[in-house]
N, C-alpha and C positions, 0 to 999 in steps of 0.2 A: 426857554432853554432847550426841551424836547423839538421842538419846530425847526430852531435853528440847527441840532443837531440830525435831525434827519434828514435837511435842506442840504447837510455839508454831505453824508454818506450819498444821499443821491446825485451829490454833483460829480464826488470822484466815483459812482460806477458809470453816470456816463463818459467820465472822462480819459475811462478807460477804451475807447469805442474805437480811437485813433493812433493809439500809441502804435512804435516803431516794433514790428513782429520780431521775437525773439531777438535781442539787446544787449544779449549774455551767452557767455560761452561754456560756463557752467553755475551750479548751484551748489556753496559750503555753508554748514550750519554749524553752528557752536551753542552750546548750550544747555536745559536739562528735559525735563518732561513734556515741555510747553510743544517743544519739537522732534522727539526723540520718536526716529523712523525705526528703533524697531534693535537700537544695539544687543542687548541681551538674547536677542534670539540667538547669535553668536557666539555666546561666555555659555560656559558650564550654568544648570541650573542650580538655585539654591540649593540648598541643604535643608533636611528634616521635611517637616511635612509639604512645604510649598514646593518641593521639588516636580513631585507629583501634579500637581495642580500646575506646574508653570507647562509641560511638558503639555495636559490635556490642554493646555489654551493655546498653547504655539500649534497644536496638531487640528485647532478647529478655530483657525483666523484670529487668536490674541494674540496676545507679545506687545503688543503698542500701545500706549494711554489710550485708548476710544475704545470704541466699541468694534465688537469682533470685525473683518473685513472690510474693515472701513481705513482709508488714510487719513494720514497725520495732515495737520496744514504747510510742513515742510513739504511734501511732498508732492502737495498738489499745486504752491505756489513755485517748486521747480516746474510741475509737470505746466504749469500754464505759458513757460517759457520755451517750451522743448526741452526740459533738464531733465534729470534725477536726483534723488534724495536716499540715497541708497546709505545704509550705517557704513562710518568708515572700516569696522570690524568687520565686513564679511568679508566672505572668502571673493578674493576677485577685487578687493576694493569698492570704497565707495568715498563720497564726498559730506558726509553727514555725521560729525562727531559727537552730535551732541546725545546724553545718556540720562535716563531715569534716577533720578533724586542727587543728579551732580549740584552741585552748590560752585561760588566763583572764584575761590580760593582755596578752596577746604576738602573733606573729606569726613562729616563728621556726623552725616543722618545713613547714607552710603557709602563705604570704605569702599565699595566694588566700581564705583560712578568714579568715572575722571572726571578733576573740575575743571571749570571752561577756561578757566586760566589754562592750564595744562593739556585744554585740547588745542587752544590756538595754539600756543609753543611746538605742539606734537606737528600741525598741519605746516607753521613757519618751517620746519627743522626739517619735512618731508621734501620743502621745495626750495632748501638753502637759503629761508629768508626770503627768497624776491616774492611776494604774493600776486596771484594772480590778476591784475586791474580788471580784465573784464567778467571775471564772475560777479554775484549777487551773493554779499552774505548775509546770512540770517543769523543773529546774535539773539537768546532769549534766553536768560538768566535771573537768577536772583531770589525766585518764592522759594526756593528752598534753605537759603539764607535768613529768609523772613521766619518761616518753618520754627528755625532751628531756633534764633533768638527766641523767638515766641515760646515756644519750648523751654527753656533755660528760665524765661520770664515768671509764665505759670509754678513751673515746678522753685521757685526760691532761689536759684540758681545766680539768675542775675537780678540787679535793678534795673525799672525802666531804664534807666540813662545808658546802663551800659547792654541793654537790647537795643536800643538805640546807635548807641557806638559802634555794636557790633556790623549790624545792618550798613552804617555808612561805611565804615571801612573797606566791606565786601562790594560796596557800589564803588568805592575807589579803586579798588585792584580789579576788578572788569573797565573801569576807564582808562587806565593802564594799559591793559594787554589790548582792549580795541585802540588806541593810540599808537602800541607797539604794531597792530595788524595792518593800519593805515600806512604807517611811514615803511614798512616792508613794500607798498604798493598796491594795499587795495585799495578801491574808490565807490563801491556800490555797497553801503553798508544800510538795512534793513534793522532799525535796534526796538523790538517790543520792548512796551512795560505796562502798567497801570490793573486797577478793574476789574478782573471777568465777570466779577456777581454784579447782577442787574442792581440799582439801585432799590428798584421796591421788595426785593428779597430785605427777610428780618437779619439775614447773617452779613448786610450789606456792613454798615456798623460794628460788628462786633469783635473786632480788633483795639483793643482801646489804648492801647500804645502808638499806633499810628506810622507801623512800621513800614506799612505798603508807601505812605505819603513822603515819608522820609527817603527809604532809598529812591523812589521815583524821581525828586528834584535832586538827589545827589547823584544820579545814574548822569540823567538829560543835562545839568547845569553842569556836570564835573565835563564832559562829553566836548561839549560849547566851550568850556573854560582852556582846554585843554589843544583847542581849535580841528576837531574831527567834526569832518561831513560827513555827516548822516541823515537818514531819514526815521525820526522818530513816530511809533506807531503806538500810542496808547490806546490803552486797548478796553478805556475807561469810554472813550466815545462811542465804542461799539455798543459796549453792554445797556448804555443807557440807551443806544437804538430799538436794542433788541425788550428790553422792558416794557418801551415805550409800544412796540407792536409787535409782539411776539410775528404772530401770521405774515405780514411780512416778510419776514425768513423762513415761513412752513415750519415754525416751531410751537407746543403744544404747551408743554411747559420746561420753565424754566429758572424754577426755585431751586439752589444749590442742594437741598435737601430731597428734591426729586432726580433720583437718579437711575439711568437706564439697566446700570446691572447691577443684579445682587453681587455680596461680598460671599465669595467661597468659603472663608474662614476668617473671619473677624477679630477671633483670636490670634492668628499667627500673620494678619496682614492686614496690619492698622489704618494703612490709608494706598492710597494708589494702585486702587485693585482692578480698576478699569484693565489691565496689563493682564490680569487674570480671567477678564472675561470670555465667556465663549455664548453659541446661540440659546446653549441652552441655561443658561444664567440672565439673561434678559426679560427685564419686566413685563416685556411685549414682545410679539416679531418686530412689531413697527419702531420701536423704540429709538433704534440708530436715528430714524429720521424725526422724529418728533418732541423725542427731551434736548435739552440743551446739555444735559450736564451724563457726560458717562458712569463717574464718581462724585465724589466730595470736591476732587482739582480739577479734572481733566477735561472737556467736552466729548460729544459721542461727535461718531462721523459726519452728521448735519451741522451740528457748533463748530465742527473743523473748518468745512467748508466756506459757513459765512466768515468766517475769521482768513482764509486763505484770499477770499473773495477781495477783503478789506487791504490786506497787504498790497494783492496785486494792483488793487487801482491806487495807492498811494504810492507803490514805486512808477508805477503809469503814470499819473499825475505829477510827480515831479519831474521825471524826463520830458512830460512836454512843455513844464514851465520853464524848468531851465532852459529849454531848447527854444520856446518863446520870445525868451528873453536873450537871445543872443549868446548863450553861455555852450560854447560846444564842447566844451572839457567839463560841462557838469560839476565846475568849482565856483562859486561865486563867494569871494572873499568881503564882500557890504557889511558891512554892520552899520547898526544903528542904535541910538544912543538910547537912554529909556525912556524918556519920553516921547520919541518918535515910534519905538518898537510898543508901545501904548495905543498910540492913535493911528500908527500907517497900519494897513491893509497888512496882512502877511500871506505871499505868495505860498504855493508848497517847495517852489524852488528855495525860499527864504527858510522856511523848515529844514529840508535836508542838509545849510549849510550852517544852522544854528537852532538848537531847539529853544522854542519860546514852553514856559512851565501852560501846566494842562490851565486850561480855565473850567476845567469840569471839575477838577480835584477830587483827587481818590481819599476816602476816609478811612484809608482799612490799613 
């Protein structure tokens, strides 16, 4: 499985070698931490003691999930197109809604995070509904959904069944508003999910509700059901690349529990403190380029990177299968039955117009 999985990363980065230079005429992201370029820098700082601390991190390259000075993978997989990723809250504009600990319907880990629901609506409403077909968007939602359940789970709150519930539901109302984003007129849609802990990490496991696994097939299935093309990127194939040979990627380690920066205050900033880092909070100088993990969630600017690297040759790769294949409107309407979608080959052009469930499966 490791073999075959590094057989498939090395085909789509060389199949990236030929794609069509810049495709797109801009870059929009929706979303929560996974791509968040940097919204808060923008909003007043917190309150009480992290105010302080948010302020010394913006003033020495934090504000963003990763490690200090380092870009987001929004950012760098606009920047590999000619784009930008700039937060839609700054001043001037930008094209990047998505916000640190937004969840996809809700408001209920961060009351200050717009949900991604409510940032598509915001972005439709800016452009009267008609979206723009030649942009690339980036949709990446939902762990903080998982989060919350899990949350609610541990503390007595819920039962599995309705952590479970909750989860699928929240993978419903993101397939919703990406269906409402499509029929407005986009066409280049970018949908992460799955994974980021490597599987020989001890923490790969340790979700035993199985919330990641669940919203995953409800996200990609509901997606397909609902008949939106997209290009599905789990992000479960990566990590097990990345396990499988750290170095490879120039990475050192890569145990979710090795992470690049200390937490400034642990008491008043439970999780997500990568936001908070600065250089001099860093395990190493080298650390941006050698751990994988910035915090507990986030990657440092090196896990960015390979992770940006990932996307851009999967949307490469599908533009030159669909284009391949004769398809110049990048819609191919085929389906196939399940037994055929069992035994036939699956292109990436076949991907982006229906997702097939992971064969790597996420246990988390």
């Amino acid at each position: 499985m490791r073999t075959k999985l590094l057989c498939l990363l090395a085909g789509l980065l060389m199949a990236s070698a030929n794609a069509v230079a810049e495709p797109f005429d801009r870059f929009i992201g929706f979303g929560d931490s996974t791509i968040d370029s940097g919204w808060f820098i923008y909003q007043p700082p917190p309150a009480g003691v992290n105010g302080p601390l948010w302020l010394t991190a913006i003033a020495n390259g934090g504000g963003k999930p990763t490690t200090p000075y380092g870009r987001m993978v929004s950012e760098l997989l606009a920047a590999r197109y000619g784009l930008t990723a700039f937060p839609a809250d700054r001043p001037g504009g930008g094209t990047n809604y998505a916000a640190h600990g937004a969840q996809n319907d809700a408001a209920l880990l961060n009351p200050r995070a717009p949900s991604t629901v409510s940032q598509i609506n915001t972005y439709l409403a800016s452009v009267q509904g008609v979206a723009d077909a030649k942009a690339l968007y980036l949709i990446s939602s939902g762990g903080n959904d998982r989060t919350y359940a899990n949350n609610q789970f541990v503390a007595g709150v819920f039962t599995q069944a309705q952590a479970q519930n909750y989860v699928i539901a929240a993978a419903r109302s993101l397939v919703s508003a990406i269906k409402q984003l499509q029929d407005a007129g986009a066409r280049y849609l970018l949908v992460p999910d799955g994974q980021q802990i490597v599987p020989e990490d001890p923490a790969y496991n340790a979700n035993p509700t199985s919330l990641l696994a669940i919203y995953h097939t409800t996200l990609y299935a509901g997606l397909s059901a609902q008949g939106v093309h997209f290009i599905p990127a789990d992000r479960a194939v990566l990590s097990a690349a990345i396990g499988a040979n750290p170095a490879a990627f120039g990475l050192q380690f890569i145990l979710n529990s090795q992470q690049a920066c200390i937490n400034p205050s642990s008491a008043t900033i439970p999780r997500g403190w990568a936001l908070y880092c600065t250089p001099q909070l860093l395990v190493t100088p080298n650390a941006p380029q050698t751990y994988l993990w910035a915090d507990a969630e986030h990657y440092t600017a090196a896990g960015q990177k390979v992770l940006a690297d990932y996307y851009v040759n999967l949307v490469n790769a599908a533009l030159e299968s669909c284009e391949s294949a004769g398809d110049d409107d990048h819609h191919d309407d085929r389906r196939f039955d399940e037994q055929h979608r069992r035994l036939a080959p699956v292109t990436l052009c076949d991907l982006w117009t229906t997702a097939v469930p992971s064969r790597n499966g996420d246990r988390r």
